[in-house]
N, C-alpha and C positions, 0 to 999 in steps of 0.2 A: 750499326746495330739499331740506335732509336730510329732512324729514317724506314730501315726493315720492318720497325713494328707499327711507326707509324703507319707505312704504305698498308700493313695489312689490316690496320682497325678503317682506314680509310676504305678499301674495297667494300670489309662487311660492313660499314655503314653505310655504304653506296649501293650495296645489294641489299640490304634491310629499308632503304625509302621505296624500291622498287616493290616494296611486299607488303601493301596497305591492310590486308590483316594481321601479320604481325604486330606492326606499329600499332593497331589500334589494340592490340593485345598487351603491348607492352606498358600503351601510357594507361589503360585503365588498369592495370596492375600496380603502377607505380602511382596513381590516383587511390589508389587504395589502400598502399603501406601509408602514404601522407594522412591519408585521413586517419589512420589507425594512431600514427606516429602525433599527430597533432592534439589528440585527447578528442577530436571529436565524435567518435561514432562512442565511446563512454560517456559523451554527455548526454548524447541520443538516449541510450539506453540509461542514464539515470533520469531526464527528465519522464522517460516512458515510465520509469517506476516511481515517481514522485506523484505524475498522473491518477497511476492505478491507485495509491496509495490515498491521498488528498479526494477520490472517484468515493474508493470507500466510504474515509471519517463524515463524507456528504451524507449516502446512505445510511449507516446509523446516526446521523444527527437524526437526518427525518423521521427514521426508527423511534426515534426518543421525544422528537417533537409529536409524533402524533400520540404516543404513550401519555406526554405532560398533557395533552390537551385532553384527552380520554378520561385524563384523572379530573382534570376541571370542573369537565362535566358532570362527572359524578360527585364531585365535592360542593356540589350546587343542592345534592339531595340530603335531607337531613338524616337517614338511615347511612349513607355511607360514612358522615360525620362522627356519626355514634360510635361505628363500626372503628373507626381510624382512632379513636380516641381512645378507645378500649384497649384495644390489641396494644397504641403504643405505651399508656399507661399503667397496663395491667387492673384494672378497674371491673368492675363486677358489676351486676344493676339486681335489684331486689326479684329474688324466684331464679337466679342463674347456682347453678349446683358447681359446689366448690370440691376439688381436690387436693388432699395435702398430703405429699407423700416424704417421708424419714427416710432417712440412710441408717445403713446397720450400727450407728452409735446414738444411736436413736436421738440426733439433731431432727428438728424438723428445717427442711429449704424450701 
């Protein structure tokens, strides 16, 4: 009985080296469950997105670096100094028209 199967895996692989597309069908098949099997083509595909990803945070740094430099420039002028100081202080300059508005318990905010 094992010598019967033997003989027969022997024939089909004796008639599978005779059929060089086959074989070359099979080992790149099985080149390609290894790679699957071995975690590499997931490390492919995460380096690929760590890539895209690290591609981005580059492009808006530079986004923001040229935004900081933008503002430099203009905090070089003394009208934009004004400007910045106001708004963040809430500060007012003599002849600027004031509004004060209440809520209905008649607080004024």
């Amino acid at each position: 009985m094992f010598q019967q199967t033997f003989q027969k895996l022997y024939r089909w692989f004796n008639d599978l080296i005779h059929r060089p597309a086959q074989v070359f069908w099979i080992c790149a098949m099985l080149a390609g469950i290894g790679v699957l099997l071995d975690g590499t083509a997931f490390r492919l595909w995460s380096l690929h997105r760590d890539h895209r990803l690290i591609t981005d945070r580059i492009h808006e740094a530079n986004a923001r670096s040229k935004h900081l430099e933008y503002r430099i420039q203009k905090a070089q002028q003394p009208a934009f100094i004004e400007k910045a100081v106001r708004d963040q202080f809430d500060l007012v300059k003599e002849g600027d028209l004031i509004f004060i508005f209440s809520d209905d318990t008649g607080e004024i905010r």
